[in-house]
C-alpha positions as CSV (number, residue, x, y, z in Angstrom):
1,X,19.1,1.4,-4.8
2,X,15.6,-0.7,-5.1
3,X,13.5,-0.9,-2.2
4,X,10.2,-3.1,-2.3
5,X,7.9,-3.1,0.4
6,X,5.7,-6.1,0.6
7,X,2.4,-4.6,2.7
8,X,-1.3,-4.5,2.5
9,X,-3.4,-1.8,2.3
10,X,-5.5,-3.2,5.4
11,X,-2.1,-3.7,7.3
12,X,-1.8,-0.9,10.4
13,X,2.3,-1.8,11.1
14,X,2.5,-1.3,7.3
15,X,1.0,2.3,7.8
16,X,3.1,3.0,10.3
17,X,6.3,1.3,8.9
18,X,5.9,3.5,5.8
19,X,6.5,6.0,7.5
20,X,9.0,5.9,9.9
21,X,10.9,4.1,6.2
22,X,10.2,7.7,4.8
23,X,11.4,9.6,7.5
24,X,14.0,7.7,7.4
25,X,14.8,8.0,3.6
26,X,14.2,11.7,4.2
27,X,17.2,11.9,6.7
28,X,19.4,9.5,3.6
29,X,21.9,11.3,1.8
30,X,21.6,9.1,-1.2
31,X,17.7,9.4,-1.3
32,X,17.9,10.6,-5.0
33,X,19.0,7.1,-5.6
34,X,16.8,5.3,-3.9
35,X,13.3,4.0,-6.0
36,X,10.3,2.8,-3.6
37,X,8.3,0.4,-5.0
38,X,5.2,-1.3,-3.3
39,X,4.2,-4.9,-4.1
40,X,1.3,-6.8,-2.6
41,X,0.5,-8.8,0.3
42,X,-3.2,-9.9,1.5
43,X,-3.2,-10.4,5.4
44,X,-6.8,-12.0,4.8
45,X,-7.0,-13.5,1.0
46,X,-10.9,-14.6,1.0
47,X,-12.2,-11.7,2.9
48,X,-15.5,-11.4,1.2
49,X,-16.2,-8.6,-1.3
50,X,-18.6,-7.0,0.7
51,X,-17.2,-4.8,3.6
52,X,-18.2,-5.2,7.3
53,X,-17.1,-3.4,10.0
54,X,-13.4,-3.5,11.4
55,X,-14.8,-3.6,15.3
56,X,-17.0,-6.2,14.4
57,X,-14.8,-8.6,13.0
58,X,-11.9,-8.0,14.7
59,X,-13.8,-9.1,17.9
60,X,-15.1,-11.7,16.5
61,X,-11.5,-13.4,15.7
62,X,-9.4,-12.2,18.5
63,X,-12.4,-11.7,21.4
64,X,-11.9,-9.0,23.8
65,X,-8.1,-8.6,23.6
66,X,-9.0,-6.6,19.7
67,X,-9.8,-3.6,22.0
68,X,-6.2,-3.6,23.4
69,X,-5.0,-4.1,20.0
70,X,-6.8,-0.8,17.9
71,X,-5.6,0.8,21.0
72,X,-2.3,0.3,20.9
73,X,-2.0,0.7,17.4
74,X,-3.8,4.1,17.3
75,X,-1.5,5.3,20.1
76,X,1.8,4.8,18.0
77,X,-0.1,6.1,15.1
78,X,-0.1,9.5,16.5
79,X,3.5,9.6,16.9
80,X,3.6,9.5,12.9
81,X,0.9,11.9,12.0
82,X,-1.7,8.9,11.3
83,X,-5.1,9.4,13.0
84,X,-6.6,5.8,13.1
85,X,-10.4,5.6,13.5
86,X,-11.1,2.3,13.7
87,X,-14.9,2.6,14.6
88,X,-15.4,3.6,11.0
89,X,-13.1,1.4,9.0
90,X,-14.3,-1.8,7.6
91,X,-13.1,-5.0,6.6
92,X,-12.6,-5.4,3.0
93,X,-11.0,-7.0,0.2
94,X,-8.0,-5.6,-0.8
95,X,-7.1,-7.3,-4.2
96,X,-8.3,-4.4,-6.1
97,X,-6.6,-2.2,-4.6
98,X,-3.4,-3.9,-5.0
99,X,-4.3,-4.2,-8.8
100,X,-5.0,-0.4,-8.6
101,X,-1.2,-0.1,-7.4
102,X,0.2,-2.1,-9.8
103,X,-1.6,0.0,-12.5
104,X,-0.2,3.4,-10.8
105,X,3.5,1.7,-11.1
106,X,3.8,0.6,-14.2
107,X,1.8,3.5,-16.2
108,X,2.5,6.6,-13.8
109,X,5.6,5.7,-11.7
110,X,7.1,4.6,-8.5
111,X,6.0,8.1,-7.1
112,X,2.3,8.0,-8.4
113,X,2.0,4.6,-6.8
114,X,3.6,5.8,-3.4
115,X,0.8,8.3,-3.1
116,X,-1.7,6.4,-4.5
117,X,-0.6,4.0,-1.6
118,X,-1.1,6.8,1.1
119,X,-3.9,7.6,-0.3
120,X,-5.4,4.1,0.1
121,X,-4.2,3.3,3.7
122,X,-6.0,6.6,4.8
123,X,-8.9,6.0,2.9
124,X,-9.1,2.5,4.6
125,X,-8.2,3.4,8.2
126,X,-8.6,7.3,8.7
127,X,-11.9,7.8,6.7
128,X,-13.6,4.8,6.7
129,X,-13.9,3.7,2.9
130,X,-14.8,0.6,1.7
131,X,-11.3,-0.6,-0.2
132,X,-13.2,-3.1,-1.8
133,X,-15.6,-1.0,-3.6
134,X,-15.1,0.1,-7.5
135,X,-16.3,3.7,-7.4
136,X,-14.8,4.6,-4.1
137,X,-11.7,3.4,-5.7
138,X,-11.7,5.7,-8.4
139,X,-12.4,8.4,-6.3
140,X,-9.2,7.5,-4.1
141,X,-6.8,6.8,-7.3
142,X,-8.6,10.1,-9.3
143,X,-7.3,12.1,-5.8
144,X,-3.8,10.2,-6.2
145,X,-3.7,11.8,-9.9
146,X,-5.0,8.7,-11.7
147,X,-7.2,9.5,-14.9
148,X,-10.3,8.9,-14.0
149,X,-11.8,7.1,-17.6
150,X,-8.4,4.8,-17.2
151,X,-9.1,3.6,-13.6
152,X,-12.6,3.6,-14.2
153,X,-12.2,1.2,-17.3
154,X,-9.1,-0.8,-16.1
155,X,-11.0,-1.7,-12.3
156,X,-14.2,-3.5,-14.8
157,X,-12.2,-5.5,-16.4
158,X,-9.5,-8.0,-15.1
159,X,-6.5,-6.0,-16.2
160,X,-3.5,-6.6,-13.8
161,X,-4.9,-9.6,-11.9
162,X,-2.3,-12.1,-13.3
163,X,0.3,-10.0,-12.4
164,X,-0.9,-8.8,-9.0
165,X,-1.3,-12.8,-8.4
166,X,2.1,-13.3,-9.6
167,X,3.6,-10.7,-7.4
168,X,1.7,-12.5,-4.6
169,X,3.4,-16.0,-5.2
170,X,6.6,-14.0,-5.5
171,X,6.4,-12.4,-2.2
172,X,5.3,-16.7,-0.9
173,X,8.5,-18.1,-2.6
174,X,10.8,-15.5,-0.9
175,X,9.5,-16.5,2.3
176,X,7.5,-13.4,2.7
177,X,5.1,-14.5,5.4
178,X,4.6,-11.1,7.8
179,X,3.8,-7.1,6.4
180,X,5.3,-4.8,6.1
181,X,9.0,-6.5,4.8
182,X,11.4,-4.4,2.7
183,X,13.6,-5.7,0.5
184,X,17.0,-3.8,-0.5
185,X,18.3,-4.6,-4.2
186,X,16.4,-8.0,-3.8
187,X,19.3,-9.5,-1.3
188,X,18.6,-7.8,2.2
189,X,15.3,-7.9,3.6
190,X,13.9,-5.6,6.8
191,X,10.6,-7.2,8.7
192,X,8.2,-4.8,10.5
193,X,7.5,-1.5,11.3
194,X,10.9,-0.7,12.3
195,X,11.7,2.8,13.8
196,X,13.6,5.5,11.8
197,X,16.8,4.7,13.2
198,X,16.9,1.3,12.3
199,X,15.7,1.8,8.8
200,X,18.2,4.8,8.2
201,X,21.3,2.7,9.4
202,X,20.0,-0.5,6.4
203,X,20.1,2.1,4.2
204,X,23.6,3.4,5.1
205,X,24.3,-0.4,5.1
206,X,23.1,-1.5,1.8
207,X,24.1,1.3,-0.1
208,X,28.0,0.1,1.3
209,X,26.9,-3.6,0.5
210,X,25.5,-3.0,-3.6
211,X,27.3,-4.7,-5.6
212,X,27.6,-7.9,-3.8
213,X,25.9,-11.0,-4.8
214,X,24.0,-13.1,-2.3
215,X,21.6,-16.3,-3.1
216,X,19.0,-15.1,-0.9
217,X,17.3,-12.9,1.7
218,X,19.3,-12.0,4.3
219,X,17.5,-10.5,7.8
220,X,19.5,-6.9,8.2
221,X,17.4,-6.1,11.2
222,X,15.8,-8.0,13.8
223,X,12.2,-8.2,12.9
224,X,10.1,-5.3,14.2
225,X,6.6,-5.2,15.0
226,X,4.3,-6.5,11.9
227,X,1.1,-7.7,11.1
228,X,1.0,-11.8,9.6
229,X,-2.2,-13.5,8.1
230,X,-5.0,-11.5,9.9
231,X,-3.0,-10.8,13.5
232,X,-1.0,-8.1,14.6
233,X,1.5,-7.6,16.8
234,X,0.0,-5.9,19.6
């Protein structure tokens, strides 16, 4: 079984949808059959390349109620080991990051990219690093167990970009418009950061289903809570 999940690295419900999806996936019996893959999504497409801070523009765009929403968000992040600091994380680009994960899938593997993902969504929302920036990048993929002189090289040149914008107008033409969404075997497709429950009974689901052909996504699940073009479900 394939499962790609359409998030961004700047996304908090795809933080927490991971994993609650990995608990779940933990708790599968066919797990050794099941390949994660991540593809991209940008919440905010022409955030600048240089990084502000989260607070700051978060209030700017939403006013008072962003308060409310960090809040709320850190609060459920607890419940899933993730300690949000939102006071430190800052507002970035993430299209290099998403290049960096399609460089850790295609030359290191579906598991290499999953940590390298973890990896990223910590650095961006637990420790406060500038996603957008080249050299704290490496750092973040060399910790993943990217080679340092690869990441290093492929992040100054334009490597990956075509294909990270192609994987962006394929997420568009399936309709994709809200993060995190999973898709099963590129039929069956999960919206939000569903809890472990949910995500282990579409599993059960879809591995009865495979083998069945259907022209396009189908909703499995009623969407869960998710983050769409710069807002959050709060």
């Amino acid at each position: 079984m394939k499962v790609e999940i359409w998030s961004d690295v700047a996304c908090p419900w795809c933080y927490i949808g991971k994993r609650r999806f990995e608990q779940a996936l933990a708790d599968f019996p066919g797990r050794e059959q099941v390949e994660v893959v991540y593809r991209p999504y940008q919440l905010v497409p022409d955030a600048p390349a240089t990084a502000s801070p989260h607070r700051a523009w978060l209030a700017e765009r939403y006013g008072p109620q962003s308060v409310a929403m960090d809040a709320r968000v850190a609060e459920l992040g607890l419940a899933e080991g993730i300690t949000y600091d939102f006071d430190a994380a800052l507002h970035a680009n993430t299209f290099l990051g998403h290049r960096l994960l399609h460089l850790a899938e295609v030359e290191y593997g579906p598991a290499v990219q999953g940590r390298l993902k973890e990896a990223l969504l910590k650095a961006h929302f637990t420790d406060g690093v500038d996603v957008g920036d080249r050299a704290a990048l490496t750092e973040v993929a060399v910790a993943a167990g990217l080679d340092r002189a690869r990441v290093a090289d492929y992040l100054a040149g334009d490597e990956g970009t075509a294909e990270v914008n192609a994987q962006l107008a394929e997420g568009r033409s399936l309709g994709i418009n809200a993060v995190p969404t999973f898709v099963f075997e590129g039929k069956w497709a999960v919206q939000g950061g569903q809890d472990a429950e949910t995500f282990r009974k579409v599993l059960e689901q879809v591995a009865d289903e495979i083998g069945e052909r259907r022209p396009a996504l189908d909703q499995v699940a009623p969407a869960g809570e998710a983050c769409a073009d710069g807002s959050c479900a709060i």
